[in-house]
N, C-alpha and C positions, 0 to 999 in steps of 0.2 A: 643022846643027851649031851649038851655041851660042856667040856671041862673047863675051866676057868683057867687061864694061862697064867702061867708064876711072874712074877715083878723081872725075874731076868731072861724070860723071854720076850716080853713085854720092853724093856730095854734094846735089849737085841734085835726086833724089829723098826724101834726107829732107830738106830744105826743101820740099819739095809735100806732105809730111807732117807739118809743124809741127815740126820740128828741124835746130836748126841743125848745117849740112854742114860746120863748122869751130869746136873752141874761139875763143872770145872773145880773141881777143889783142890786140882793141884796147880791152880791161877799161869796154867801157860801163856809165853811172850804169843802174839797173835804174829803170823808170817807175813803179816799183809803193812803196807804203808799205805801212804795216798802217792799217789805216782810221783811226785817230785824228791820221794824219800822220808816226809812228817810221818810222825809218829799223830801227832796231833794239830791243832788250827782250832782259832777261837772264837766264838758265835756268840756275840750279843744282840737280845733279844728288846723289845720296844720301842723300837724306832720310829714314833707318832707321827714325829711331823718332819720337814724337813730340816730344821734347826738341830733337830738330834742329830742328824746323821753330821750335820758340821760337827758340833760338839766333839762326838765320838772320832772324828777324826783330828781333831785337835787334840783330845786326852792321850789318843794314841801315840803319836809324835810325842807329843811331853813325856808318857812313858816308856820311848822307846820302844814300844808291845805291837806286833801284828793285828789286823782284827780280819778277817777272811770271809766273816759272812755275819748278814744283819738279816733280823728277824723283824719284818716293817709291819705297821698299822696290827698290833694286837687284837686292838678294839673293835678292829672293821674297817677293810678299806673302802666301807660307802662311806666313811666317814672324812675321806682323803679327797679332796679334789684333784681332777684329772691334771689339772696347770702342775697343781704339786709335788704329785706322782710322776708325772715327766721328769720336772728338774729331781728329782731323788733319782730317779732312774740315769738320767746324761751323767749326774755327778758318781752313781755307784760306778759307771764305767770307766770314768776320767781315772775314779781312785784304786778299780779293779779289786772291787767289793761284791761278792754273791748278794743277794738280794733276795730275800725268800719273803712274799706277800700271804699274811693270813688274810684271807677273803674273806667279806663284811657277810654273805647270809649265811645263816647259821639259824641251827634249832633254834636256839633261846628266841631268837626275834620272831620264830611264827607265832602268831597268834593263837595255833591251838596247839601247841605246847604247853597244857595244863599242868599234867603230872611234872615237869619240872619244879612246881612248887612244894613237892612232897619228898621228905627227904630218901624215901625209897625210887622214887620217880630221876632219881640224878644216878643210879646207877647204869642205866642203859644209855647214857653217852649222848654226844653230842652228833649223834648220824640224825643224818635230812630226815622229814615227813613228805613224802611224794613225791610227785615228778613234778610239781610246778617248785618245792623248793629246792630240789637238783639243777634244776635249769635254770632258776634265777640265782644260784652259785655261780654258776659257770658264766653267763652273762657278765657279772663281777666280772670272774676272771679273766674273762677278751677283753673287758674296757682297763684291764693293768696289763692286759698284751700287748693291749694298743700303745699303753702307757712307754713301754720297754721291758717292762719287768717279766724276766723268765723264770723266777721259781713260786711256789706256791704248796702252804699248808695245807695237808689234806688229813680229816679225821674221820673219811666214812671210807668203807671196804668197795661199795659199791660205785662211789664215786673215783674211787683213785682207779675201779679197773676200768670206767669210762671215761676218764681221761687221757686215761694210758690207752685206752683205741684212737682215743682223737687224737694224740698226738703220733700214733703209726701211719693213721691213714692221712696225715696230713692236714687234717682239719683247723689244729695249731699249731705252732712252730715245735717242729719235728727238737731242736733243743731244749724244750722246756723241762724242768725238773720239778719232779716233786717230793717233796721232804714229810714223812709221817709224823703224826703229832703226837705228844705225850697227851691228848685226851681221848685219843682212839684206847689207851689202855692195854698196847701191846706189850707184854714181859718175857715171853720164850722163847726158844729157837723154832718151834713150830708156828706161832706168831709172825718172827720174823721174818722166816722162808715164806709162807704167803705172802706179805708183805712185797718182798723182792720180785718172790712170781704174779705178783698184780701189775707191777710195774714201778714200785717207790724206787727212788736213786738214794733216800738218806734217810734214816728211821731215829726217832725219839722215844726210849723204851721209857717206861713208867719212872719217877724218880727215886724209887729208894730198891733197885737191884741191889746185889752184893754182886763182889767181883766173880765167885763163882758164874753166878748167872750171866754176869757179861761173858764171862770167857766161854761158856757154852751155845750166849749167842754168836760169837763172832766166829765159831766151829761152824754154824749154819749158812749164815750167808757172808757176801763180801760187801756189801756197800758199807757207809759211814755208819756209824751211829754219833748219837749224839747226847750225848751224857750230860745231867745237869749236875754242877761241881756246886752250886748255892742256887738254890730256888723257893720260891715265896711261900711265907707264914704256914699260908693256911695248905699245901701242900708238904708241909713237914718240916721244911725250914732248914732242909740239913744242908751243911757246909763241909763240902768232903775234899779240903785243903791240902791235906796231908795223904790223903788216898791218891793223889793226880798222878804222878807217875807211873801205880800201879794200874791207875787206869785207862792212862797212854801207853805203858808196855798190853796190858791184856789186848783192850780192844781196840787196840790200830788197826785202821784208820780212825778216828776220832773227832768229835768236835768238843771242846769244853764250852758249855752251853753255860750261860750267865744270866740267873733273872733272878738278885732277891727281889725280897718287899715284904708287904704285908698277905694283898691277895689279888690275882687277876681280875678280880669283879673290881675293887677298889682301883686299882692304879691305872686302866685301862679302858676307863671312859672318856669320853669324846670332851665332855667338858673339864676332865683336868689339863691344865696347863701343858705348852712347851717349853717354858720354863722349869715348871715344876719335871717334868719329863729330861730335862736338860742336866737337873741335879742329879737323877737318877744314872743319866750316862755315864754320867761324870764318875760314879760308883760304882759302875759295873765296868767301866776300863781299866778302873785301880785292883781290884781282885782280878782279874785278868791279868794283869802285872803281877800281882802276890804268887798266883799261879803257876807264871810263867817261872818264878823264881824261886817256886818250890821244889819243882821237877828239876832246874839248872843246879842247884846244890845235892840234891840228891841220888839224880839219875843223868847226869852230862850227857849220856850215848841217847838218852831219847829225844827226839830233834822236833822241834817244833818249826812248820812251814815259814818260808818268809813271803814276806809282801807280796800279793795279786800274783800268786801261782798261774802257768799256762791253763791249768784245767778246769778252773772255776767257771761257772758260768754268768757268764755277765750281762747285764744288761742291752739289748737291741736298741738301740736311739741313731738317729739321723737317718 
């Protein structure tokens, strides 16, 4: 008969496995930087069209603030023309800006994605149905290879480890990165270890961890995370201003990830404005700035990266 094993052993074995048997609740400094020595670098998210990404480089300047990676086409990059998508791409290289593409197919667009309309049917996530809508993702994503652009959101498990073969065996540029999504719904250090072992470079853990749980993710793997310090409405809407140092000491390396608003479904269709898109930049460079100047009063020794680091990855153009 089997005995049912006690909570500390049970603990104790994933510590023989590389995870830690308890959140972090004694919120340890994490040992790790991003190679140039940041503790942090900051990612703003909506970059529609290509007039944002001007924007966003203009506010930056005005504020004096870094920006190290953008988060493009929310909505869908079938919604982005290729002409577009190039010049975003030449200029994210000029300015020595990451460039992470969310890829236009996705569940919600198949057509027999019914149960999305149920509010029990929105639990199981945004992963493909099939292998024809596996491969007209990735289709997408060769015509933004083509584009220049080397990073790209990935929210299904099975898609990120078949990319992560294509891009070993050559298939696409062996530099390409992929950054986990906060709707894949990753939250643990066992989470995140898969994650790493599929092949993600940068993970987006759900928005409302506590710092425990970061610090027991970053005991697991090494790559970024990417932490949302103000994210939209209808995801909770918290604005964790005052936490940022502690979230640059715990989980360095770091991204301070930027996206109020209302709601992704709202703000991130094709037919809002870049204009309207342009005010929002313009809003999420200046909390970016508030950020940056939370941490500098607070915490001076935690260093935030400067301008177009050696290691980011940039965009392929000419």
């Amino acid at each position: 008969m089997f005995k049912a094993k006690r909570l500390s052993e049970i603990q104790a074995f994933m510590e023989s496995k590389g995870l830690p048997g308890r959140d972090a609740y004694d919120l340890p400094s994490s040992p790790l930087t991003f190679p140039d020595g940041g503790h942090y670098r900051m990612e703003i998210a909506g970059i529609e069209y290509y007039s944002n990404f001007v924007v966003m480089l203009q506010e930056a300047k005005k504020y004096g603030v870094p920006i190290h990676r953008a988060i493009c086409t929310v909505g869908g990059s079938t919604f982005m023309g290729f002409g577009e998508m190039a010049d975003l791409a030449g200029k994210a290289k000029e300015e020595k800006v990451e460039l992470v593409m969310v890829v236009g197919h996705r569940k919600s667009w198949d057509v027999g994605s019914k149960e999305l309309g149920y509010p029990e049917g929105n639990v199981q996530g945004p992963r493909h149905r099939g292998s024809d809508n596996v491969s007209y993702f990735i289709e997408d994503m060769m015509r933004c290879l083509e584009a220049g652009v080397r990073g790209f959101l990935i929210f299904d498990e099975g898609v990120l480890r078949l990319v992560s073969q294509m891009r070993a065996d050559g298939f696409i540029p062996k530099e390409t990165i992929f950054k986990w999504s906060v709707f894949g719904g990753q939250c643990s250090p066992a989470g995140a270890k898969l994650l790493e072992d599929l092949g993600a470079n940068t993970m987006n853990p759900i928005s409302d961890v506590t710092l425990p749980i970061l610090g027991s993710i970053r005991r697991a793997v090494k790559m970024p995370m990417d932490v949302y310090m103000i994210i939209v409405d209808a995801f909770g809407g918290m604005y964790r201003a005052y936490e940022a140092p502690e979230i640059a000491r715990i989980a360095a390396p770091v991204y301070f990830k930027i996206e109020p608003g209302t709601s992704e479904a709202d703000i991130y269709k094709p037919w809002i404005t870049a204009a309207d898109h342009d005010e929002m930049i313009r809003a999420k460079v200046k909390i970016a700035s508030v950020l940056r100047e939370i941490v500098q009063r607070r915490a001076p020794e935690i260093k935030l990266s400067e301008p177009g680091p050696q290691d980011l990855t940039l965009p392929s153009v000419g």
